[in-house]
C-alpha positions in Angstrom: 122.0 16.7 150.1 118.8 14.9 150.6 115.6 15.9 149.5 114.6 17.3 152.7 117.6 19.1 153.6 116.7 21.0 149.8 112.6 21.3 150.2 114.4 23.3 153.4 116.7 26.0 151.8 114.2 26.6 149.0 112.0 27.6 151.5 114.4 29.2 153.9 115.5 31.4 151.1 111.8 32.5 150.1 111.2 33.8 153.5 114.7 36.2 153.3 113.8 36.8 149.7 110.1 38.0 151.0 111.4 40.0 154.2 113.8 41.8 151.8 113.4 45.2 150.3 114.4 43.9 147.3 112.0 41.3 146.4 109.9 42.5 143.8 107.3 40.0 142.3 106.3 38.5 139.4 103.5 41.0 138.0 100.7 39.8 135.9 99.3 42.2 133.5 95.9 41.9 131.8 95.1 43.6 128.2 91.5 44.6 129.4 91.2 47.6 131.6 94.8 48.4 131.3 94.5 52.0 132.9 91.9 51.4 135.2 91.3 54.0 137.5 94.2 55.9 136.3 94.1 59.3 135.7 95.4 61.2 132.4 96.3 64.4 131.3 96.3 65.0 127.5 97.6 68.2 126.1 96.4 68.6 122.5 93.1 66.7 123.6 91.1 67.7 120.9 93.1 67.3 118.3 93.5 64.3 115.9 96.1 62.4 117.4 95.5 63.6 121.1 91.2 63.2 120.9 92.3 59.7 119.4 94.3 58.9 122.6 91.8 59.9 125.0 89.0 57.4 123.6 91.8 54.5 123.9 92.5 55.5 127.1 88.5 55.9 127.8 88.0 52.8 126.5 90.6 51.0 128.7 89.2 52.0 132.5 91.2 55.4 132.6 89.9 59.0 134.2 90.8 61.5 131.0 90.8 65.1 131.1 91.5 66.6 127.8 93.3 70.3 127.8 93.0 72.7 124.8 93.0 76.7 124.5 89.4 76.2 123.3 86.6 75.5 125.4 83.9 75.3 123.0 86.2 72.7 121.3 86.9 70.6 124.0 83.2 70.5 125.0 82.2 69.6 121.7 85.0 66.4 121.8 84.4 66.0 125.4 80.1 64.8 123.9 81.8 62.9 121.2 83.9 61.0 123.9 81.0 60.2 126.0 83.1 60.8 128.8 86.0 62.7 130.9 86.8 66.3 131.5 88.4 69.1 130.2 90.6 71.7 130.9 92.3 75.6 129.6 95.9 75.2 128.9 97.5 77.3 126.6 101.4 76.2 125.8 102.1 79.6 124.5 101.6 81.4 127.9 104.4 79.9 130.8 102.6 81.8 133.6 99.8 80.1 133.1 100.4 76.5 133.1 100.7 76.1 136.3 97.3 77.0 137.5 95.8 74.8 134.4 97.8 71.8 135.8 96.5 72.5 139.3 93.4 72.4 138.0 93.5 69.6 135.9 94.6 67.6 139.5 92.0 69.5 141.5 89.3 67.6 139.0 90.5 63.4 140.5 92.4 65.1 142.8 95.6 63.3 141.1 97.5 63.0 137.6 99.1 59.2 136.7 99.7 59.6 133.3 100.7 62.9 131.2 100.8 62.5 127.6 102.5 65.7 126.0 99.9 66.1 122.2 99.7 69.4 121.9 101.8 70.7 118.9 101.6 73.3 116.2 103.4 73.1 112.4 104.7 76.4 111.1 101.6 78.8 109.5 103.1 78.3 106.1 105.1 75.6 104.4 108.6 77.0 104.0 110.9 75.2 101.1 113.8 76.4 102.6 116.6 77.4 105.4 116.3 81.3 103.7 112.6 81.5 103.7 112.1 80.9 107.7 110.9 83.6 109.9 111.4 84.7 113.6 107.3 84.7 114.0 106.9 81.1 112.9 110.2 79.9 114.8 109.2 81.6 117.9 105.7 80.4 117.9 106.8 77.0 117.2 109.6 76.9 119.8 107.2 78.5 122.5 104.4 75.8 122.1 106.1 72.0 121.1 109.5 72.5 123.0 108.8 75.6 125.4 105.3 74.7 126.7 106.0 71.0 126.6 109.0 71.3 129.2 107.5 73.1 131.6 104.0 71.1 131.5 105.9 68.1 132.3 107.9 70.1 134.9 104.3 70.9 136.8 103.2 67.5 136.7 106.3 65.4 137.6 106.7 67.8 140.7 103.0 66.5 141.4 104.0 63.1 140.9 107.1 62.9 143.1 105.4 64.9 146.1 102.7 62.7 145.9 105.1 59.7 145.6 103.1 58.4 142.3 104.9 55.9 139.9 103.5 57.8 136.8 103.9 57.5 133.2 104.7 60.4 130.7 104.7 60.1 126.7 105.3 62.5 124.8 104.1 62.5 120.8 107.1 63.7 118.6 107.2 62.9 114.8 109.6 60.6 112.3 111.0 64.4 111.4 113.2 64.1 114.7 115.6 61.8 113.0 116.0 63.9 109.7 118.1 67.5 108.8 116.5 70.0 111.1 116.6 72.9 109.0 112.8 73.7 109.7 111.6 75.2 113.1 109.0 72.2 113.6 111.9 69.3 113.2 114.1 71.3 115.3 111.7 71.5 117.6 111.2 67.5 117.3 115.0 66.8 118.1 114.4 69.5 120.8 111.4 66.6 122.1 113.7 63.4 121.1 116.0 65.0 124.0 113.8 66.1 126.5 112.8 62.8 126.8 116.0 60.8 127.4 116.6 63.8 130.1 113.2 63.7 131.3 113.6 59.8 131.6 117.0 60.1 133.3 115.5 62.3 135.6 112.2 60.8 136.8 112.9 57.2 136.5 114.8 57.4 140.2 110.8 58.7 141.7 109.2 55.9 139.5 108.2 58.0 136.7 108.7 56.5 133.3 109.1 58.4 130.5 108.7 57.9 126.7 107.9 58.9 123.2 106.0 58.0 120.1 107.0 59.4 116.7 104.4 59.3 113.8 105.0 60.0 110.2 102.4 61.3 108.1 98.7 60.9 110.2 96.0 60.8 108.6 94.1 63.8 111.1 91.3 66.3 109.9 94.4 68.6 110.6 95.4 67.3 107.7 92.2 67.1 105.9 90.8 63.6 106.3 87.8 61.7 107.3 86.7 58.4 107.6 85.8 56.8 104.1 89.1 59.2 102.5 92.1 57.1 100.6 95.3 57.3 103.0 97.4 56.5 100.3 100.8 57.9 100.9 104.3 58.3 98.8 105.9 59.5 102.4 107.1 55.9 103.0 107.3 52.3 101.7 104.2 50.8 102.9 102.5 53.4 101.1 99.9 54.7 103.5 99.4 56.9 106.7 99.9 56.1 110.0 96.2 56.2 111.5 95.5 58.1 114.8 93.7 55.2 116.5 96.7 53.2 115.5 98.7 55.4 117.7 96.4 55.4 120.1 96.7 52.0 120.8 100.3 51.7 121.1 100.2 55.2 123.7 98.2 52.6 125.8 100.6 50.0 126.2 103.6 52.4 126.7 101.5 54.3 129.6 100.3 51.3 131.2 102.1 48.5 133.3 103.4 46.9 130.1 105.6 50.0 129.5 107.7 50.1 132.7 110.3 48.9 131.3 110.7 51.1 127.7 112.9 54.3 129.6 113.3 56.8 127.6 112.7 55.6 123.9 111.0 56.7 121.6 108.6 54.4 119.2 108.4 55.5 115.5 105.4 54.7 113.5 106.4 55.7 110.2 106.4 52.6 108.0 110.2 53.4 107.6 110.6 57.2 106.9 113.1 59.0 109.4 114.1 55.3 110.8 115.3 53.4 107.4 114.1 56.2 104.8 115.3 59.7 105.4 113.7 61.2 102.3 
């Protein structure tokens, strides 16, 4: 065949490939700005992992509106972020959530990205199996397995009427891969599934769904602040996983780069519940 006859079919063959539904290009994905003009939802907004988020996504071009059960809270984070709006969502009460989601879309008038933060630990540390209580397991359930489903329900029904190829991440915790005797790991597995069915159900609209699993943070939940040791025995590199830290990898995994991580779920844990199950 001579070089002609070639130069010809290469570029007979672009054309079809171009006129096809199936083409799909090359994309070309820059670091900087990697949610602009994207819109996110945060759950847990105010807290230390969730507050952490929305300054990442701030930072990166996105629209952020923070949700919390307390608007004093949020409107003291909301100044510290310099930026982005809030919203009332309380897990705990079903009816509720979806007027809170309606609103949080009334604000851009659209949600791209949902990130699932909001999560509670039991009101006292239990040592064992015997020791847990209905109070603690309902409360636990309702919020980090209850109120997470049906949050994401609200806003992937927004998503697929309004035909948008969104992103979801939930935050679990390394605890999903060890004994779930307690209420909050059980609760954590109950999250590890939700998003392999989530992902199985959404990726068909263009909705991509995924987790990240931290071990021990180092939050003011937890008692620190800046300047504080976060030396850790929990796992092997011998420190705590730092909010920003997951911050920065919950932009990547909601962002263009992410498209093609369905349904996973990304521990940062320096080992423990992936190759330490202490």
């Amino acid at each position: 065949m001579s070089a002609l006859r070639k130069l010809k079919r290469i570029i007979t063959g672009t054309v079809v490939a171009l006129k096809s539904k199936n083409y799909v290009p090359i994309q070309h994905t820059v670091n900087d700005d990697l949610l602009k003009d994207k819109v996110a939802l945060i759950t847990g907004g105010s807290g230390g992992i969730g507050f952490a988020i929305a300054k990442a996504f701030l930072e990166s071009g996105c629209k952020v509106i923070i949700a919390g059960t307390n608007e004093k809270k949020l409107s003291s984070k909301l100044e510290e972020l310099g930026g982005g709006m809030s919203v009332i969502l309380n897990l705990s009460f079903i009816k509720g959530i979806e007027e809170s989601v309606s609103k949080a879309i009334a604000i851009y008038g659209h949600i791209d990205i949902l990130v699932n933060s909001a999560g509670i630990h039991s009101t006292k540390v239990f040592e064992n199996f015997m020791e847990v209580e209905e109070k603690d397991y309902d409360s636990i359930m309702d919020i980090n397995l209850k109120g997470t489903y049906f949050v994401t329900q609200n806003v992937a029904k927004h998503m697929v009427a309004n035909k948008i190829h969104g992103h979801i991440l939930n935050i679990s915790s390394s605890t999903a891969l060890e004994p779930a005797w307690s209420p909050y790991r059980l609760s954590k597995w109950g999250i590890k599934g939700m998003t392999l069915g989530f992902a199985q159900q959404l990726q068909p609209y263009g909705i991509i769904v995924n987790a990240i699993a931290p071990g021990s943070t180092a939050t003011k939940l937890l008692g620190f602040k800046d300047g504080d040791s976060i030396y850790s025995a929990d796992n092997e590199n011998h420190r705590l996983t730092l909010p920003s830290e997951i911050a920065e990898y919950a932009k990547l995994m909601v962002s263009s780069l992410g498209d093609m991580i369905v349904g996973d779920t990304l521990y940062i844990s320096g080992g423990r519940g992936t190759i330490d199950r202490r």
